[in-house]
KEMARTOR-746945 format. One record per residue (C-alpha): residue number from 1; chain; z, y, x. Coordinates in pm, whole numbers, always signed. Last residue first. Layout:
// KEMARTOR-746945
VOMI|i|ch|c3|c2|c1
VOMI|NUM|A|Z|Y|X
...
***
This chain:
// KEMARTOR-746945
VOMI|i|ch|c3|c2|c1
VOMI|464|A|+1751|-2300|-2921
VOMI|463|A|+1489|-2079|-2803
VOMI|462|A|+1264|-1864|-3074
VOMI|461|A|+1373|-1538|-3092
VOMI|460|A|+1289|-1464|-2714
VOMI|459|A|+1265|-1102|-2522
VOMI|458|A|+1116|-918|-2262
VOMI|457|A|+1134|-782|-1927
VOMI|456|A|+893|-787|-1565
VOMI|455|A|+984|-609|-1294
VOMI|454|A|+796|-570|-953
VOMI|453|A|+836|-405|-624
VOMI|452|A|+548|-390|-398
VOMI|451|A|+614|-441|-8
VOMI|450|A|+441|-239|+288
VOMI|449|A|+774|-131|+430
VOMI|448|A|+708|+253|+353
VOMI|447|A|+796|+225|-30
VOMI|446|A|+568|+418|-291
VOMI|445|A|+769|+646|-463
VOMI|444|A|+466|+918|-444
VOMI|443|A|+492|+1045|-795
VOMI|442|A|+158|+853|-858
VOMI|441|A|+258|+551|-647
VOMI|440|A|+532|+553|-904
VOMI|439|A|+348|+529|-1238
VOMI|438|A|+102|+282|-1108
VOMI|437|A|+406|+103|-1087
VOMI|436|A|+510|+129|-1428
VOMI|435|A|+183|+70|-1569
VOMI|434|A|+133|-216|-1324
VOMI|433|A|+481|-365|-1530
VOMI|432|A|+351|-357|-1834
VOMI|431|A|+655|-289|-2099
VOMI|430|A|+852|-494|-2363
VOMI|429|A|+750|-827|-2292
VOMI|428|A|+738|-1093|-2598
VOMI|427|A|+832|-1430|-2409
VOMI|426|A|+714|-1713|-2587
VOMI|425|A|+860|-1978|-2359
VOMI|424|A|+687|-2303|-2434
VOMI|423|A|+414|-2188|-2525
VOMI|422|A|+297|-1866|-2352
VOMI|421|A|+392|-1524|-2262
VOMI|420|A|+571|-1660|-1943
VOMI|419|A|+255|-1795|-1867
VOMI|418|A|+79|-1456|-1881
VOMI|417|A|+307|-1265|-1718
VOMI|416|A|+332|-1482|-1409
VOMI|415|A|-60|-1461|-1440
VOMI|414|A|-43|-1075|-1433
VOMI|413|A|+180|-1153|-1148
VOMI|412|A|-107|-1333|-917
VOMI|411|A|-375|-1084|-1057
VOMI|410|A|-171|-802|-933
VOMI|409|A|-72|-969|-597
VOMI|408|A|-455|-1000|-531
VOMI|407|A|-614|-656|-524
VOMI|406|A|-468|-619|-184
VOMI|405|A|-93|-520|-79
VOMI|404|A|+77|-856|-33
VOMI|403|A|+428|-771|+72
VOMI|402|A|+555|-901|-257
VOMI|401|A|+915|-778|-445
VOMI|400|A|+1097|-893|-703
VOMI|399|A|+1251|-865|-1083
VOMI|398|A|+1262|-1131|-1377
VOMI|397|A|+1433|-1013|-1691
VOMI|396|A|+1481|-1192|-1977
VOMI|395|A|+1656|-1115|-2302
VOMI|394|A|+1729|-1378|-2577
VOMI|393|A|+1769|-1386|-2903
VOMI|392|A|+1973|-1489|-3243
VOMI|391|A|+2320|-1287|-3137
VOMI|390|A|+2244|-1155|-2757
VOMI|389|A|+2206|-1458|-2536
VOMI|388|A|+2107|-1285|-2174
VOMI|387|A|+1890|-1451|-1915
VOMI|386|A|+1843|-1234|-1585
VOMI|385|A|+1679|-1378|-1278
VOMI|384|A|+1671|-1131|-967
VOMI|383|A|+1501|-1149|-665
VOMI|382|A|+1206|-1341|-690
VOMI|381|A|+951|-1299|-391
VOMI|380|A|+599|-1347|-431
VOMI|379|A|+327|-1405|-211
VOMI|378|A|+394|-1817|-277
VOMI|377|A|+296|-1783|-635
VOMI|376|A|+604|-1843|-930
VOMI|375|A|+541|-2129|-1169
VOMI|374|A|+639|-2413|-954
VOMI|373|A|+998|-2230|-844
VOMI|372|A|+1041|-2117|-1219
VOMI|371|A|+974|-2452|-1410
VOMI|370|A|+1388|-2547|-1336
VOMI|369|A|+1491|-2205|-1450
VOMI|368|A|+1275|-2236|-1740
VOMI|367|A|+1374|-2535|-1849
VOMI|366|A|+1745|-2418|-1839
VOMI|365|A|+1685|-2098|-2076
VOMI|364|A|+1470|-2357|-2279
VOMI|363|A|+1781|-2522|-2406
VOMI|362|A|+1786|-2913|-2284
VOMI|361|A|+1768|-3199|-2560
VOMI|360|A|+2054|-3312|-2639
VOMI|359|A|+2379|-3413|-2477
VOMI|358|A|+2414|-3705|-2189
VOMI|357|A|+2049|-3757|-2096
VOMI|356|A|+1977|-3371|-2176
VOMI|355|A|+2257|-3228|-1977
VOMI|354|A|+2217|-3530|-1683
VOMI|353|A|+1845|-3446|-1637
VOMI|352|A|+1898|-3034|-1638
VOMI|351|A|+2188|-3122|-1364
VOMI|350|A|+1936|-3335|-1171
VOMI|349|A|+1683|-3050|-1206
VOMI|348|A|+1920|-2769|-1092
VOMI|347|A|+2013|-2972|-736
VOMI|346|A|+1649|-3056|-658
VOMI|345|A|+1565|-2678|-659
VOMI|344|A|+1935|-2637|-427
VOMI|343|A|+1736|-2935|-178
VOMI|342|A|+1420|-2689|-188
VOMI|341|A|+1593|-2420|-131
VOMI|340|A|+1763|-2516|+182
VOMI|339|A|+1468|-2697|+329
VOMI|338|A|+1255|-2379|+294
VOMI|337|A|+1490|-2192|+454
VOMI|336|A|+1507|-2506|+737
VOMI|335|A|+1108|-2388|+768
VOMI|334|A|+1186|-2033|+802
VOMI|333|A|+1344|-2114|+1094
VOMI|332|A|+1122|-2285|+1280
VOMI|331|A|+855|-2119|+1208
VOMI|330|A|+1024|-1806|+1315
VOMI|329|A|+1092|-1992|+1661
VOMI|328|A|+710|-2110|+1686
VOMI|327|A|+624|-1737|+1595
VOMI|326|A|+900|-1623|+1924
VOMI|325|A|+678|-1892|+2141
VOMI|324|A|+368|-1809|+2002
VOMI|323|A|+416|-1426|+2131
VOMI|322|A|+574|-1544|+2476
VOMI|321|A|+203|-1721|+2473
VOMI|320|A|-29|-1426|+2366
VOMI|319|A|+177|-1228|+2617
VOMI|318|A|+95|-1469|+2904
VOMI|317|A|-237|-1507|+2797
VOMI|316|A|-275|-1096|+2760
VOMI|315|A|-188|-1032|+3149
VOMI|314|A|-417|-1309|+3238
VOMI|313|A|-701|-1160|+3061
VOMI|312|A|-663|-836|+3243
VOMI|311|A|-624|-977|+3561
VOMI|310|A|-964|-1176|+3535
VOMI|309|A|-1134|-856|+3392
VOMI|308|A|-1031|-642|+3697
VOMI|307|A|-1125|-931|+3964
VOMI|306|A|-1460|-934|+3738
VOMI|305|A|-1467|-501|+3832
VOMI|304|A|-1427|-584|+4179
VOMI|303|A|-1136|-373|+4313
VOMI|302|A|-1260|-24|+4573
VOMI|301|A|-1237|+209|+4258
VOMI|300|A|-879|+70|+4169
VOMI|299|A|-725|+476|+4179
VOMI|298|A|-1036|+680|+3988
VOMI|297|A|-1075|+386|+3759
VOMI|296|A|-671|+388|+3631
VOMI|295|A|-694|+771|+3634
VOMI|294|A|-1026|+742|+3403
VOMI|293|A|-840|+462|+3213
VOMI|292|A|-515|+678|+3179
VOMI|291|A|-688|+1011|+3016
VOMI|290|A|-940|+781|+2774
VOMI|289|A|-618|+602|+2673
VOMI|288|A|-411|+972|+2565
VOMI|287|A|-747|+1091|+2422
VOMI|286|A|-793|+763|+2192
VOMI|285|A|-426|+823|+2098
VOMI|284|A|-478|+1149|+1962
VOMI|283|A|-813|+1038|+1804
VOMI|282|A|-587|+758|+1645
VOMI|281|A|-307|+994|+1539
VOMI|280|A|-560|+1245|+1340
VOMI|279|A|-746|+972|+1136
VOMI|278|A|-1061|+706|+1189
VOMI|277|A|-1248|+444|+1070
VOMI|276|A|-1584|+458|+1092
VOMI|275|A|-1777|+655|+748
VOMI|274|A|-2170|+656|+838
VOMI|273|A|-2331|+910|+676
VOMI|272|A|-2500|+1038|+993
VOMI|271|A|-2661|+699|+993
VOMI|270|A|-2807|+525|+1286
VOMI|269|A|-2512|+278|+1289
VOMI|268|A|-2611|+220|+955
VOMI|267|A|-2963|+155|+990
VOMI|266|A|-2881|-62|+1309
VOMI|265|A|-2629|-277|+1061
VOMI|264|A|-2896|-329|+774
VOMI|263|A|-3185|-404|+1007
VOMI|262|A|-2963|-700|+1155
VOMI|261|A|-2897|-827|+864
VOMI|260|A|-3039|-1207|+922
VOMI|259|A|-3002|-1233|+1338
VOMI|258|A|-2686|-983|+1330
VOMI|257|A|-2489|-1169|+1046
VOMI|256|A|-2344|-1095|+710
VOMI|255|A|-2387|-1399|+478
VOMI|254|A|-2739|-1535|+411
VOMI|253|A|-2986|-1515|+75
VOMI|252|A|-2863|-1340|-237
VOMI|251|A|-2854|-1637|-482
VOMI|250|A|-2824|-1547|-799
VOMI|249|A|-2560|-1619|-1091
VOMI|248|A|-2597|-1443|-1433
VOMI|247|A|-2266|-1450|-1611
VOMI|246|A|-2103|-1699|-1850
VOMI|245|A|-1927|-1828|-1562
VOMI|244|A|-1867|-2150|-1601
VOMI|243|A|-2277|-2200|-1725
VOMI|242|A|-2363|-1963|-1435
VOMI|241|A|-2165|-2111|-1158
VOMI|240|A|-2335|-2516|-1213
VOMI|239|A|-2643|-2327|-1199
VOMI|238|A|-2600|-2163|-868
VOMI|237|A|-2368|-2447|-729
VOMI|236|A|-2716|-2692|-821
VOMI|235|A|-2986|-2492|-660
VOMI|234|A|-2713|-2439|-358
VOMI|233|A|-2552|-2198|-240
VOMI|232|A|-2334|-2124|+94
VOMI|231|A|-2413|-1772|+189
VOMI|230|A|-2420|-1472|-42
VOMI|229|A|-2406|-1480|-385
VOMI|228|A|-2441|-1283|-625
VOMI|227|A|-2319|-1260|-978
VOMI|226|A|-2459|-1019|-1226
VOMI|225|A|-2356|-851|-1536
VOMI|224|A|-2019|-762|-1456
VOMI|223|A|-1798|-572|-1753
VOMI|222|A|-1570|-325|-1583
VOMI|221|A|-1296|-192|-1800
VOMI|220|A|-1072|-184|-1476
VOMI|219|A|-797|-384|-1609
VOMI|218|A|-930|-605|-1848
VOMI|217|A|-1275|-680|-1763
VOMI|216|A|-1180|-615|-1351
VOMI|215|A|-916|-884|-1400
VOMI|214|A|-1123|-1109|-1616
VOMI|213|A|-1392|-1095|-1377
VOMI|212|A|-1139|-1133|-1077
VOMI|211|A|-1043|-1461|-1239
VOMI|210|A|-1323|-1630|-1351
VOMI|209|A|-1417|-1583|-965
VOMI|208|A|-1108|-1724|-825
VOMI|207|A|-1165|-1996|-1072
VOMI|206|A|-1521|-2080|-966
VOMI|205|A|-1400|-2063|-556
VOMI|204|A|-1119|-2338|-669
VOMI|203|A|-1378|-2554|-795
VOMI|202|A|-1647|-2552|-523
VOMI|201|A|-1405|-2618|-253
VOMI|200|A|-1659|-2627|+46
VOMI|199|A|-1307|-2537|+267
VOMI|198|A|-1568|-2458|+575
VOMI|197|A|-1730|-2221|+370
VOMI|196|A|-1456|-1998|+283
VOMI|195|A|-1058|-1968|+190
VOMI|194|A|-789|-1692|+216
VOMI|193|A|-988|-1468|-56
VOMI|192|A|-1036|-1123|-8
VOMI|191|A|-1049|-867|-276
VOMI|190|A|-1272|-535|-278
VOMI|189|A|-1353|-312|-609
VOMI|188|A|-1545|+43|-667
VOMI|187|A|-1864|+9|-437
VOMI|186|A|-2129|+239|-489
VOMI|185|A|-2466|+18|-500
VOMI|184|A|-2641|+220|-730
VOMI|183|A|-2683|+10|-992
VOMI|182|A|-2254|-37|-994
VOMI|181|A|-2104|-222|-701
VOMI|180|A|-1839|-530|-722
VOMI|179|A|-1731|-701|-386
VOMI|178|A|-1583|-1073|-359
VOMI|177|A|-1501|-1119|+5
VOMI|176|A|-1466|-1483|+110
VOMI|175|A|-1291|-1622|+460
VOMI|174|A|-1286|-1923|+723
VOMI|173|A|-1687|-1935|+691
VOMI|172|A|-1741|-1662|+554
VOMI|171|A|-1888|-1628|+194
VOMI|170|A|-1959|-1281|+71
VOMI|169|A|-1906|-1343|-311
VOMI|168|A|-2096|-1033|-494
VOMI|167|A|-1984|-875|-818
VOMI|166|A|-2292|-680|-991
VOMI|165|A|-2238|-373|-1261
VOMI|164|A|-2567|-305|-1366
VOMI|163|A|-2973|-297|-1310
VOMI|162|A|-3024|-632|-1406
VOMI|161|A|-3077|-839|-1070
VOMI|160|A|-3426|-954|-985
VOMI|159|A|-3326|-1078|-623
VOMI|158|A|-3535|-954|-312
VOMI|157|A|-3239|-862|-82
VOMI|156|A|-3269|-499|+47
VOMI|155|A|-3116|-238|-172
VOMI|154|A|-2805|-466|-211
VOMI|153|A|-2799|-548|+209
VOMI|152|A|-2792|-101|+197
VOMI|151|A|-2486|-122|-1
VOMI|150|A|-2329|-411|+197
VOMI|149|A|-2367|-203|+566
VOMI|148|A|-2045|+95|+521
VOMI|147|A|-1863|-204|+358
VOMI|146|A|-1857|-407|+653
VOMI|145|A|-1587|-166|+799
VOMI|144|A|-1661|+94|+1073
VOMI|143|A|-1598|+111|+1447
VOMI|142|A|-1756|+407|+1593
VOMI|141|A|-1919|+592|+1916
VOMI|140|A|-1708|+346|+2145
VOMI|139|A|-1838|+438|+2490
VOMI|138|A|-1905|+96|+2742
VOMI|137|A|-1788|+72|+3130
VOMI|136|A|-1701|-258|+3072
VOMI|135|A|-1325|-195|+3091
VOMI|134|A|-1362|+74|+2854
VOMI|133|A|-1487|-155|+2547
VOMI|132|A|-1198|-328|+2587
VOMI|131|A|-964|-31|+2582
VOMI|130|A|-1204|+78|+2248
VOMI|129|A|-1101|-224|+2087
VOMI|128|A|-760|-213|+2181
VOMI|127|A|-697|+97|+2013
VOMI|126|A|-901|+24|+1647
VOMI|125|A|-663|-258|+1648
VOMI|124|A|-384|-75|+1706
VOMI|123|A|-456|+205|+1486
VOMI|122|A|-450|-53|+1250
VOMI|121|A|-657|-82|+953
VOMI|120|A|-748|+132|+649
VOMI|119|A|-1028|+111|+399
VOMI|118|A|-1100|+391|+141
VOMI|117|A|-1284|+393|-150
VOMI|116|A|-1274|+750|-402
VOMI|115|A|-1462|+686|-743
VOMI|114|A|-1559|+1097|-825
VOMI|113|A|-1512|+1208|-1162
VOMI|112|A|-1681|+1369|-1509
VOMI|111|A|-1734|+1046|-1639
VOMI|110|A|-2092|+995|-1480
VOMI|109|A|-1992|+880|-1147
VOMI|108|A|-2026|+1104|-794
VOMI|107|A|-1907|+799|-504
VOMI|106|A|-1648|+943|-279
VOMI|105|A|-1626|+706|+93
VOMI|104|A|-1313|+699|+284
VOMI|103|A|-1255|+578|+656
VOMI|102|A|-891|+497|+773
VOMI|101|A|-683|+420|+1088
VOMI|100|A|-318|+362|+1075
VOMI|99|A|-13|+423|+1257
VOMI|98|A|+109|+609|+968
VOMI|97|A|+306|+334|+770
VOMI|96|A|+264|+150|+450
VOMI|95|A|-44|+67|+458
VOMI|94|A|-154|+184|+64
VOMI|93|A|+84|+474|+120
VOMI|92|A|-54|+583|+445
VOMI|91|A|-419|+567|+276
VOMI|90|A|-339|+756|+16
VOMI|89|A|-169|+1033|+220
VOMI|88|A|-510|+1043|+453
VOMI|87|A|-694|+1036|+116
VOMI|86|A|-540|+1315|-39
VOMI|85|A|-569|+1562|+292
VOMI|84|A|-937|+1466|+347
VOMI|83|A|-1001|+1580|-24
VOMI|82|A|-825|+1904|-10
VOMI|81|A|-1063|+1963|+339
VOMI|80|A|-1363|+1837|+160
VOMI|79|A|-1348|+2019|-189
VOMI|78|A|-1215|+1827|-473
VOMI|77|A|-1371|+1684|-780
VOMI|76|A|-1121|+1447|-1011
VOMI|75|A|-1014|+1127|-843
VOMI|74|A|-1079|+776|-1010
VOMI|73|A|-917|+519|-719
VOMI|72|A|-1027|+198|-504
VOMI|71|A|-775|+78|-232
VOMI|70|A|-897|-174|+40
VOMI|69|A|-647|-327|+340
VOMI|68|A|-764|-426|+680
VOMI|67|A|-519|-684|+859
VOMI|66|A|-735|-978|+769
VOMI|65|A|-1054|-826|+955
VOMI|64|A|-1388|-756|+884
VOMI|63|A|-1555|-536|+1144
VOMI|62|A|-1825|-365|+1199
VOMI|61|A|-1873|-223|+1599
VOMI|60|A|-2157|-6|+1733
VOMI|59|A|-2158|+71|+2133
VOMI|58|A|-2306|+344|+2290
VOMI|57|A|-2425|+242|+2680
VOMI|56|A|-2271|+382|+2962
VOMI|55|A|-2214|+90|+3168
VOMI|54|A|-2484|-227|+3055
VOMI|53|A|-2326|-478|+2930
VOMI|52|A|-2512|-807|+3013
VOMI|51|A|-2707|-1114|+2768
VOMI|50|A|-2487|-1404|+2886
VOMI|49|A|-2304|-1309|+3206
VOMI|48|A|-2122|-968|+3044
VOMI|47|A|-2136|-1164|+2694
VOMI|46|A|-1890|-1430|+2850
VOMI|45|A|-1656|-1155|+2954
VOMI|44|A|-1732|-980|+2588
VOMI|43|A|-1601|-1299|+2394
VOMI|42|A|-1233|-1373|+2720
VOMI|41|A|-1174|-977|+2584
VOMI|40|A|-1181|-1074|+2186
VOMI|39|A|-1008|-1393|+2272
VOMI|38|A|-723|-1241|+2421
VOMI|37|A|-709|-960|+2144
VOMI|36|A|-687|-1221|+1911
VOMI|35|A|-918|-1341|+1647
VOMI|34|A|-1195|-1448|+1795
VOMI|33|A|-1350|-1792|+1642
VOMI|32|A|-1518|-2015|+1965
VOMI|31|A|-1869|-2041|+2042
VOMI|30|A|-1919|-1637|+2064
VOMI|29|A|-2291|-1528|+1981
VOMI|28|A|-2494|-1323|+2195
VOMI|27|A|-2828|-1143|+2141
VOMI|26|A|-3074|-994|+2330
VOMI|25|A|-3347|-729|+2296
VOMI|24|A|-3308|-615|+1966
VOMI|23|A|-3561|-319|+1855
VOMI|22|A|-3443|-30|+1688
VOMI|21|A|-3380|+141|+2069
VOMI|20|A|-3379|-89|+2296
VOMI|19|A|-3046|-301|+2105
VOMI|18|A|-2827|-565|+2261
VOMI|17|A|-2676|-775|+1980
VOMI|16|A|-2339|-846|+2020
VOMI|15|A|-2202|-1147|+1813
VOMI|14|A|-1835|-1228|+1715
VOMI|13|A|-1686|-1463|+1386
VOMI|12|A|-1294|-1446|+1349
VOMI|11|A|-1314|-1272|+1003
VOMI|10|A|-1645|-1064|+1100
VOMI|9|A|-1656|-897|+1413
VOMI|8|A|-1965|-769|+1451
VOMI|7|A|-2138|-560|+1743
VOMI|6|A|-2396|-347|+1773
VOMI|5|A|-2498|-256|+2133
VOMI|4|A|-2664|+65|+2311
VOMI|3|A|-2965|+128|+2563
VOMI|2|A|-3185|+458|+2544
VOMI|1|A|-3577|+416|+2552
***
């Protein structure tokens, strides 16, 4: 019975599972988090003594990674090569450049349209995977996202869900994945979260979740019926989420991981469905390695393959470190930036104290300057700050840019929105600014340096 290996790298956490045929025969689990390229070679070193690679054999991977971006669309019918064209240009736009890998999956809905979801990574990352996977003598038959594995995990876990719109929190422990999927299990809507398990912060993980509900009620028209839960829960979180909530909340048993799913990620690998990532420059590139490692094997035959490894790992510790030395200087910097502005920040709230201590009480075009910096999220960058008197109102216009490109940055300026809609300020605005964007990834005037531009305008009638 033929050899091969699943692997999962999920948000820093490795395991290999050596498979004989659908049956695992051994099973290794990295003790420290892998997130570098270093760290991913030093995991399969220790694998090579722990549970051994065996040359030859197929290898599996599913990944979850933070540089992997989602992007869920309505598409009308299209055959498979107009189809393949559309979501390759998607999927450029979405990373922002063309050295990029991407897998798409259509869903058939009842509205008369397909639901198109397509992931996209680095071709670099896809790259050194497979050059890893080389030195051991192993074949990289695909590397897919987790996705390709939740919608069988739905089919499987013994929950009595209504049969409708569910939104699933994938817990991690350094990461959380909150995934919706209709009663079939097609998945239309992906957001990570920067926190998990390890945080144990109960009440920011509620809000988050309030959040994306009202985001996917308002935006999306999607109504959840279900929340599930995976990882992490407790008797008393489970209750304690359904009363905030308003929403069914269930617990669906363990995160991903190859002792509790491992049925889930052999079935997939197994699968002729199975969407890996992909595209034209990465197979290009895969050929161009492939050509170089069998000339590199052909001229080191007579080196010890561990004298190989050892060489190799040295060569990535000393660029890991130049690496953290230029990130230490960046830190550096950006750090006196952040000095800078917060000393001008200081400046504009002692004049604000001295204009209401000395006159009356401040206009609200003042307060809002000083509420601004608080106000405004960390992913975003404010650019422009217009406040014009024009006879008994004002006009306000706040433009910038974010180079956050997940489901996120819209929630975080919908919220900007919001508050600048509300008491004190009473902003009326005079268009939606997703509209407007939307608008422009549709005539393709998406930028190329991964960054969304924003604008949000209205008007006051009420400030003094």
């Amino acid at each position: 019975m033929k050899m091969h290996y699943l692997v999962t790298w999920l948000f820093g956490k490795l395991q290999i599972a050596r498979m004989k045929g659908a049956e695992r025969a051994a099973e290794y689990t990295a003790a420290h988090e892998v997130e570098s390229l270093s760290d991913l070679t030093a995991a399969f070193v220790e694998s090579q003594a722990s549970i051994g690679l065996v040359k030859g054999a197929k290898v599996f991977f599913f990944i979850a990674h933070d540089s992997m971006r989602y992007v869920s669309t309505a598409i009308p019918h299209m055959r498979p090569q107009d189809l393949k064209r559309y979501s390759g240009r998607l999927a450029e736009r979405v990373y922002g450049s063309p050295d990029m890998a991407w897998s798409a999956r259509v869903y058939a809905t009842d509205a008369g349209q397909d639901s198109l979801l397509i992931h996209v990574a680095p071709s670099s990352l896809l790259l050194d995977i497979d050059r890893i996977c080389g030195l051991f003598g192993l074949r990289l038959m695909a590397a897919a996202p987790l996705a390709e594995v939740f919608g069988l995990r739905l089919n499987r876990i013994d929950v009595a869900r209504d049969r409708g719109i569910s939104l699933s929190v994938i817990r991690f422990p350094l990461r959380t994945l909150l995934i919706t999927a209709d009663s079939e299990n097609h998945i239309s809507f992906i957001r990570t979260l920067n926190y998990g398990l390890i945080s144990d912060d109960a009440d920011r993980l509620s809000t988050d979740i309030q959040r994306t509900l009202l985001y996917l009620s308002e935006r999306e028209e999607v109504n959840a019926s279900n929340v599930i839960v995976f990882g992490g829960m407790t008797d008393s979180f489970v209750a304690r989420l359904s009363q905030e909530l308003g929403v069914r909340t269930l617990d669906g048993g363990p995160p991903p991981d190859l002792s509790a799913w491992l049925d889930d990620f052999e079935q997939s690998a197994r699968s002729r469905g199975l969407r890996a990532l992909g595209g034209p420059k990465l197979v290009s590139a895969k050929r161009r390695v492939k050509i170089k490692r069998y000339a590199s094997i052909a001229a080191v035959a007579i080196v010890a393959s561990s004298a190989a490894i050892v060489s190799y790992i040295e060569v990535q510790v000393i660029r890991q470190h130049d690496e953290l030395k230029e990130l230490l200087q960046e830190t550096h910097a950006a750090h006196d930036r952040l000095s800078e502005a917060h000393r001008e920040l200081e400046t504009i709230r002692r004049m604000n104290a001295s204009v209401t201590a000395v006159t009356r009480p401040a206009p609200l075009s003042f307060a809002l300057l000083a509420s601004l910096p608080s106000a405004v999220d960390r992913s975003l960058t404010l650019q422009e700050i217009s406040m014009l008197r024009e006879a008994e109102s004002w006009t306000i216009r706040l433009s910038g840019s974010s180079d956050d490109l997940g489901g996120d940055v819209v929630l975080v300026i919908d919220e900007l929105q919001a508050w600048l809609k509300a008491p004190p300020w009473r902003i009326a605005m005079e268009s939606d600014w997703q509209a407007a964007w939307m608008q422009s990834m549709e005539n393709a005037a998406f930028r190329s340096d991964q960054s969304i531009r924003f604008a949000i305008a209205g008007s006051a009638v009420s400030w003094r």
